[in-house]
C-alpha positions in Angstrom: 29.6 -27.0 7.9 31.6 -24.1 10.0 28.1 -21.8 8.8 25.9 -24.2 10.6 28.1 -24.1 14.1 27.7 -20.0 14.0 24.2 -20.2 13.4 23.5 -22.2 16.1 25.8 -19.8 17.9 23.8 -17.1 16.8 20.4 -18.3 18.1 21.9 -19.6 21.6 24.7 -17.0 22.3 23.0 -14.1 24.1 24.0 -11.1 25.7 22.6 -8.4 28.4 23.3 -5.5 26.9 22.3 -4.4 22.9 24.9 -3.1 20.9 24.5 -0.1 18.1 25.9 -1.0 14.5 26.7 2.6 15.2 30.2 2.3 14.6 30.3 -0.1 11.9 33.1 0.3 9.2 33.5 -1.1 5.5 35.9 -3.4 7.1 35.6 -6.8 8.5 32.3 -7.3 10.3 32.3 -8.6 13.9 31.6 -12.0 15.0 28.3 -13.6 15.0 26.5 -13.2 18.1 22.7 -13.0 19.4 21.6 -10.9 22.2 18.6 -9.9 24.0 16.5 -6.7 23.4 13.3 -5.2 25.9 11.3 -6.1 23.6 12.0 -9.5 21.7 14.8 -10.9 20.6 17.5 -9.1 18.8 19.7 -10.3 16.4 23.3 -9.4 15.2 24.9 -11.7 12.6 28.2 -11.1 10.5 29.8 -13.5 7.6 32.9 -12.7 9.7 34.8 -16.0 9.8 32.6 -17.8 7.6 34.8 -19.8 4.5 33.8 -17.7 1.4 32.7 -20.3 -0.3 29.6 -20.8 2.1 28.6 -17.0 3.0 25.8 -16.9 0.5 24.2 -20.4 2.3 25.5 -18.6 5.8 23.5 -15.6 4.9 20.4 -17.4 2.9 20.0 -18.9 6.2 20.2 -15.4 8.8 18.0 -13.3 6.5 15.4 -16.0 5.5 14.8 -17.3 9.6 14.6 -13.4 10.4 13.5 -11.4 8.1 12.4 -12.6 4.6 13.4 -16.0 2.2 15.1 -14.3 -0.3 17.7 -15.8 -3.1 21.3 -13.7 -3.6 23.6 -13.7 -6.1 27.1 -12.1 -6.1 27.8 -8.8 -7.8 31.4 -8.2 -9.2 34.8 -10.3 -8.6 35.2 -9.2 -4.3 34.4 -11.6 -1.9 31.1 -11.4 0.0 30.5 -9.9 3.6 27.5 -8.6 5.2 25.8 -7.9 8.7 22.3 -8.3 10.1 21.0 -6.4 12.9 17.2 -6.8 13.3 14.9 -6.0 16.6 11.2 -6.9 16.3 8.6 -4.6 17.6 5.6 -6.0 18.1 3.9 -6.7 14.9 7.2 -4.7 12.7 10.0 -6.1 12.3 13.5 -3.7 11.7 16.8 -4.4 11.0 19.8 -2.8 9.6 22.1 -4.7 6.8 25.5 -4.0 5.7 26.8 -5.6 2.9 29.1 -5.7 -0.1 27.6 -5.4 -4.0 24.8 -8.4 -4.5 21.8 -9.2 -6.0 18.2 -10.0 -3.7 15.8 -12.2 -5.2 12.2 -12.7 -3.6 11.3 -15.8 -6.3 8.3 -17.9 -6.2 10.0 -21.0 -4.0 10.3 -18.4 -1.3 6.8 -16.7 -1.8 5.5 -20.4 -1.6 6.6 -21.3 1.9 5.8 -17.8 3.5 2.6 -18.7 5.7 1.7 -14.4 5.6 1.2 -11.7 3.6 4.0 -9.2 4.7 5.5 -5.5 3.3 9.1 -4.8 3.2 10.4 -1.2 3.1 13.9 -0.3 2.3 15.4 2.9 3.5 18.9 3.4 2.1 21.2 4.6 5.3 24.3 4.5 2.8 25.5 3.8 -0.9 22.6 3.0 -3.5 20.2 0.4 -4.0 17.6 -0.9 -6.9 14.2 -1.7 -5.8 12.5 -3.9 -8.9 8.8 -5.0 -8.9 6.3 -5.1 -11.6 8.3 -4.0 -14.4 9.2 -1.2 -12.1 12.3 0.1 -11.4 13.0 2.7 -8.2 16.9 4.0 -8.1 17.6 4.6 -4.6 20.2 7.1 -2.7 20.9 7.9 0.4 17.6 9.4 2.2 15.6 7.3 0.1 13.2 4.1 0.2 10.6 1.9 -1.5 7.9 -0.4 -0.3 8.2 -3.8 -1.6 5.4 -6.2 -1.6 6.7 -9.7 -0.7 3.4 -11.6 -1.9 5.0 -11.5 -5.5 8.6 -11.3 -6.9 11.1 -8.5 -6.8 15.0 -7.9 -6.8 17.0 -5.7 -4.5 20.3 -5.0 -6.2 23.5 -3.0 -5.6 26.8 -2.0 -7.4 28.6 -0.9 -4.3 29.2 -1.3 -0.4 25.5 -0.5 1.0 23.7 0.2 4.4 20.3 -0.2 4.5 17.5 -0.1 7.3 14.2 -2.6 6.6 10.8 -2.5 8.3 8.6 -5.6 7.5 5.4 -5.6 8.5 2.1 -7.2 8.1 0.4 -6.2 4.4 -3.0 -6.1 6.1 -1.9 -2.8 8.2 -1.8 -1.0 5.0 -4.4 -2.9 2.4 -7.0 -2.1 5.1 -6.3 1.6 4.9 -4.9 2.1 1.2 -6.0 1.1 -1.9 -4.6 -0.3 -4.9 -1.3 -1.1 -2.8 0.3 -3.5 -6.0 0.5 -0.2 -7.9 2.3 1.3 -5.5 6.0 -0.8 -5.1 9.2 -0.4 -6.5 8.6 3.6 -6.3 10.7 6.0 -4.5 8.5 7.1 -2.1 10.9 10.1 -1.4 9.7 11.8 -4.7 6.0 13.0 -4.1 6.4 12.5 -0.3 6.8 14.7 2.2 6.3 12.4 5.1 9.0 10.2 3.6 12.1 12.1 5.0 10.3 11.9 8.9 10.4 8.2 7.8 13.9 8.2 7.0 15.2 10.3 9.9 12.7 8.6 12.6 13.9 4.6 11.1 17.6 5.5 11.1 17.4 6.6 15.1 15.1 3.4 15.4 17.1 0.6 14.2 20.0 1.1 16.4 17.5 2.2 19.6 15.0 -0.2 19.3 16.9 -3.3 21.4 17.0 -1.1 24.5 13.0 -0.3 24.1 11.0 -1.8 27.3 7.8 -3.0 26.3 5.5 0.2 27.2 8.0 2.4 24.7 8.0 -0.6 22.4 4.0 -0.1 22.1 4.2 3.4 21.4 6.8 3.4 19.3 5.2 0.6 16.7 1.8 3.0 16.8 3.3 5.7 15.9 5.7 4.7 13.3 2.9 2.3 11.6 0.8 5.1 11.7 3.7 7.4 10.2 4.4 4.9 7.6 0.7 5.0 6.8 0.5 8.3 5.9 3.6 8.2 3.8 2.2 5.3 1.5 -1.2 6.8 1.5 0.2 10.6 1.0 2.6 9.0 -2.0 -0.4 7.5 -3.6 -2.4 10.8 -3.9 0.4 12.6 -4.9 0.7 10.0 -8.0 -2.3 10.7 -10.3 -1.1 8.1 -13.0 -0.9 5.9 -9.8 -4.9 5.8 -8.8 -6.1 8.5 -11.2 -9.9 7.3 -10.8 -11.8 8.9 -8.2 -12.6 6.2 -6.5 -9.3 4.6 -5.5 -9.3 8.6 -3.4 -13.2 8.0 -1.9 -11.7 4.9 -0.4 -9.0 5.4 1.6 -11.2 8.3 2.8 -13.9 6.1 4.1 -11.3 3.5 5.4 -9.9 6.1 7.1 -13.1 7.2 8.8 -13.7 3.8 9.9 -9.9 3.7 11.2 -11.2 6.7 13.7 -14.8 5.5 14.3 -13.5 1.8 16.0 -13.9 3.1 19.1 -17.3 4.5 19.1 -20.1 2.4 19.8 -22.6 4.5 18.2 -21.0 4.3 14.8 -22.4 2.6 12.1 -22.5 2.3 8.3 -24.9 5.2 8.1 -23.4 7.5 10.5 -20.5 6.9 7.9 -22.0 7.5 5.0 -23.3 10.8 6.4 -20.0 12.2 7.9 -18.7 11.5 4.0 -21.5 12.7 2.1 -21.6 9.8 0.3 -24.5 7.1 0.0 -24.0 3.8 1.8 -24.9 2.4 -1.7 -21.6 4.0 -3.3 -19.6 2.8 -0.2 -20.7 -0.7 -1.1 -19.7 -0.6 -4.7 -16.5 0.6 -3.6 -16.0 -1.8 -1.7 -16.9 -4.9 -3.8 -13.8 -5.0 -5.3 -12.4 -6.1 -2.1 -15.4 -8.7 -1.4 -16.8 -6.9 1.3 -19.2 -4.2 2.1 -19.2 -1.4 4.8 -20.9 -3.6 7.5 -18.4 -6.3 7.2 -15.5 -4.1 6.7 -16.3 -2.0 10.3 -16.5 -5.4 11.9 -13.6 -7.1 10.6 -11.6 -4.1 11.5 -13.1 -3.8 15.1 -12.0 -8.1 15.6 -8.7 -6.9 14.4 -8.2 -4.0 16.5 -9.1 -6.5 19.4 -6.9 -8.9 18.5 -4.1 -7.0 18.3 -4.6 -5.4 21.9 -5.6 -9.0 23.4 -2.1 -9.2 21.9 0.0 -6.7 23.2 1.8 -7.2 26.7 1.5 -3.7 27.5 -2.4 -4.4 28.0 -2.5 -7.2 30.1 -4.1 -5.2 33.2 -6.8 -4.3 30.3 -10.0 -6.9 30.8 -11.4 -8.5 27.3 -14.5 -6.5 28.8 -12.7 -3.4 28.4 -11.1 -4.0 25.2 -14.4 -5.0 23.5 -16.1 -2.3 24.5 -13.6 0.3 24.0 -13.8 -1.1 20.3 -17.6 -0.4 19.4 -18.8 -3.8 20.8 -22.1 -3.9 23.0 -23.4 -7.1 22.3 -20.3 -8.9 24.2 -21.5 -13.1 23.7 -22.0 -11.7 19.6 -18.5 -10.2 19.7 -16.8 -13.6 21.6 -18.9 -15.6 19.1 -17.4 -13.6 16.1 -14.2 -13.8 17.3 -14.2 -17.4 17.5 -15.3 -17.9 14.3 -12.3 -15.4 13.0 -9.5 -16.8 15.1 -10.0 -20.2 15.7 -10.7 -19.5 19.4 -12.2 -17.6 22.5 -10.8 -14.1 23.1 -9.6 -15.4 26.6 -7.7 -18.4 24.8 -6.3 -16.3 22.2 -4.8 -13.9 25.2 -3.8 -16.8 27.1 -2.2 -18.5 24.3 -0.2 -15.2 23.1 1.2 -14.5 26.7 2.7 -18.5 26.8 4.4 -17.8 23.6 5.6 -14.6 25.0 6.8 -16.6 28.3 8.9 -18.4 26.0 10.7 -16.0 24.6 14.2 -14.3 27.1 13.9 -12.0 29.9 15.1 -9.0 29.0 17.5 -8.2 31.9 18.4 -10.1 35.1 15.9 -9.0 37.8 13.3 -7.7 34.8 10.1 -8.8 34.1 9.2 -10.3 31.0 6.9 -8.8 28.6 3.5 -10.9 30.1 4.4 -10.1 33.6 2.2 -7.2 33.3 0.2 -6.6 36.4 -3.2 -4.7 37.1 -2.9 -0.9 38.7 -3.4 -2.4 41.7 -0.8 -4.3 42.2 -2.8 -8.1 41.5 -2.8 -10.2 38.2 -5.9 -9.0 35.8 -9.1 -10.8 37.0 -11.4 -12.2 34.5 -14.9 -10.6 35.3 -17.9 -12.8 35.1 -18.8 -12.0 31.8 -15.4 -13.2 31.0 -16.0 -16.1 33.0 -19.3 -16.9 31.1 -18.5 -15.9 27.7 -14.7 -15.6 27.2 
C-alpha cells in the first residue's frame, strides 16, 4: 500500500536540521519526512498524500511505533488529516499533533501488547479536546491538560480542528512520589493547579525546541520538567479533597518525598526519616503496605533506580559506577552491585555498557558531532573503570 512506502520513508528519510511545526496552518499538512534531533530521533509525519481511504491505518501505524497503540475513529463527514511531531528526551517522550475531528481509543488489545507501564499528558495548544477515563470526563480548552494513565482504557475525542502537545513518560516517575495516581486521570489539572499553567507555557516552547537540544540541555531539561510535572500532579491531588480525602494518602507523598531528597545521603536511613517526619517508622510501614513494601525496601528500590537511570544517561559517562553509587547512599559497593544484579538482570558495568551500544545505534546528530555516548572524562581520556569496578562491576 502507498501508507506503507511513506512509512518506510518516514523512518529512513532523515534530515540535518529540525524543523518547528511553528508555522503550521489548518491546511494541507507537509510531506512525511524523519529527521534527526540532538538528542534522539525526531519524528515529523503528515497524512499528506496518503489515499483517504488508508489514513486511519497510515496514522494507527505513526502514533502506535512512536508514541502510544491507540484505536481512532472518524468524527463527522470531512476527510481525515493529521501531523506528528514527537522528539524523545531521555526517559519523556513529546510530540505535537495536529489533526482534524476524531475519536482516540486506548482498548485492551493495545494495553496488551505494551511491555511498560507509561503516563500520557495532554496539553491542548488549540481547539478543544475530551479526556475520558474511569467514568471520568475532563473538557479541555486551550491552556488546559489531563494526565491519562495508559495501563487501562480511555478515549481522547474532539469536535473540531485540534493541536495538542503530549508528554509520555514512565508511570513509575510519579507512582513512586504520588499516591493514589488511578484517582487522579481524566481531570483538568488546570482547575486546582497552579503549577499547571508553568506546564503549559514551559511544554508549548518545548515541543518545537526540543529537536535542537544537545544532550547536556537535554538532561536538564527532562529533570526539570519531570520534576515540574511532579509537582503539578502531586499539587492537583492535594488541592482535591474528594480526590484522597484520608489523611494518609497526604502522610505519603510527604514521606516519599523525603526519601526523593535523602537518596543522596549516606547517613540516611528509615529512622532518621521517621524522625525528620515526626512520624513512627511503624506508621510509615502501614502506609506503605498497600504498595507491598515497607520503608527499608522502598529507600533502596529508589536508590537502584536513581542509579540506573544515571548509569543511563549519556551526559554521565565521565561519572565512574564508583561515583554514582556512592553519590546515591551506597557504602557497601559488592551489596549495591549484588542488588543491582538481582534488579536488572545484570552488573552495573553491563547495564552501562549495554545502554551506550543501543545509544551508538541510534544517528549522529550533526556531521562532525559526537554522538550522545561519545562522552569523555574532564580530562580529555575515556572513563576508566577503577578497580573496584574492575572487581565488582
Amino acid at each position: 500500500m502507498l501508507w506503507q512506502l511513506h512509512a518506510i520513508s518516514y523512518r529512513l528519510v532523515t534530515l540535518s536540521k529540525s524543523k518547528s511545526l511553528g508555522g503550521f496552518s489548518s491546511g494541507p499538512f507537509r510531506m512525511l519526512v524523519g529527521q534527526t534531533s540532538a538528542i534522539n530521533q525526531s519524528i515529523f509525519a503528515s497524512t499528506a498524500d496518503i489515499p483517504v481511504r488508508e489514513r486511519f491505518a497510515f496514522w494507527h501505524d505513526v502514533v502506535s511505533r512512536n508514541l502510544l497503540d491507540l484505536d481512532y475513529q472518524l468524527v463527522g463527514n470531512r476527510h481525515f488529516d493529521a501531523a506528528y511531531h514527537g522528539t524523545p528526551i531521555n526517559d519523556l517522550h513529546l510530540c505535537r499533533i495536529q489533526a482534524s475531528p476524531h475519536l482516540a481509543e486506548r482498548a485492551s488489545p493495545g494495553i496488551s501488547k505494551s511491555t511498560s507501564s507509561t503516563l500520557v499528558f495532554n496539553f491542548v495548544l488549540s481547539g478543544t479536546l475530551i479526556a475520558e477515563q474511569d467514568g471520568r470526563v475532563a473538557r479541555l480548552t486551550a491552556g488546559d491538560g489531563a494526565m491519562c494513565d495508559a495501563d487501562r482504557p480511555y478515549r481522547l475525542h474532539s469536535d473540531e480542528r485540534f493541536d495538542i502537545a503530549c508528554i509520555r513518560m514512565p508511570k513509575n516517575v510519579l507512582a513512586g512520589r504520588i499516591g493514589h495516581l488511578h484517582r487522579l486521570s481524566a481531570h483538568n489539572l488546570s482547575e486546582r493547579s497552579q503549577l499547571a499553567p508553568m506546564a503549559f507555557a514551559y511544554l508549548s516552547r518545548l515541543v518545537d525546541r526540543a529537536p535542537g537540544l544537545g544532550p547536556n540541555a537535554a538532561e536538564k531539561v527532562c529533570q526539570n520538567f519531570t520534576e515540574l510535572l511532579v509537582s503539578m500532579v502531586a499539587e492537583f491531588a492535594e488541592s482535591s479533597p474528594s480526590l484522597v480525602t484520608e489523611y494518609k494518602g497526604l502522610a505519603l507523598m510527604r514521606v516519599k518525598a523525603m526519601v526523593e531528597r535523602s537518596l543522596g545521603t549516606s547517613g540516611a536511613s528509615p529512622a532518621t526519616i521517621a524522625a525528620e517526619l515526626k512520624l513512627s517508622q511503624r506508621y510509615i510501614n502501614q502506609l506503605l503496605e498497600n504498595e507491598g513494601t515497607s520503608l527499608s525496601r522502598y529507600m533502596w528500590s529508589r536508590r537502584l533506580e536513581r542509579c540506573a537511570e544515571q548509569l543511563r544517561s549519556s551526559a554521565l559517562q565521565g561519572r565512574s559506577v564508583t561515583q554514582i553509587a556512592m553519590e546515591n547512599g551506597f557504602n557497601d559497593l559488592s551489596h549495591f552491585s549484588k542488588a543491582f544484579r538481582n534488579r536488572y538482570g545484570a552488573s552495573p558495568r553491563q547495564y552501562r555498557d549495554t545502554a551506550s551500544a543501543e545509544a551508538r545505534v541510534k544517528p549522529s546528530t550533526q556531521a562532525g558531532e559526537p554522538k550522545h555516548n561519545s562522552v569523555i572524562s574532564p580530562s580529555g581520556q575515556p572513563p576508566r573503570a577503577d578497580p573496584w569496578e574492575r572487581n565488582y562491576i
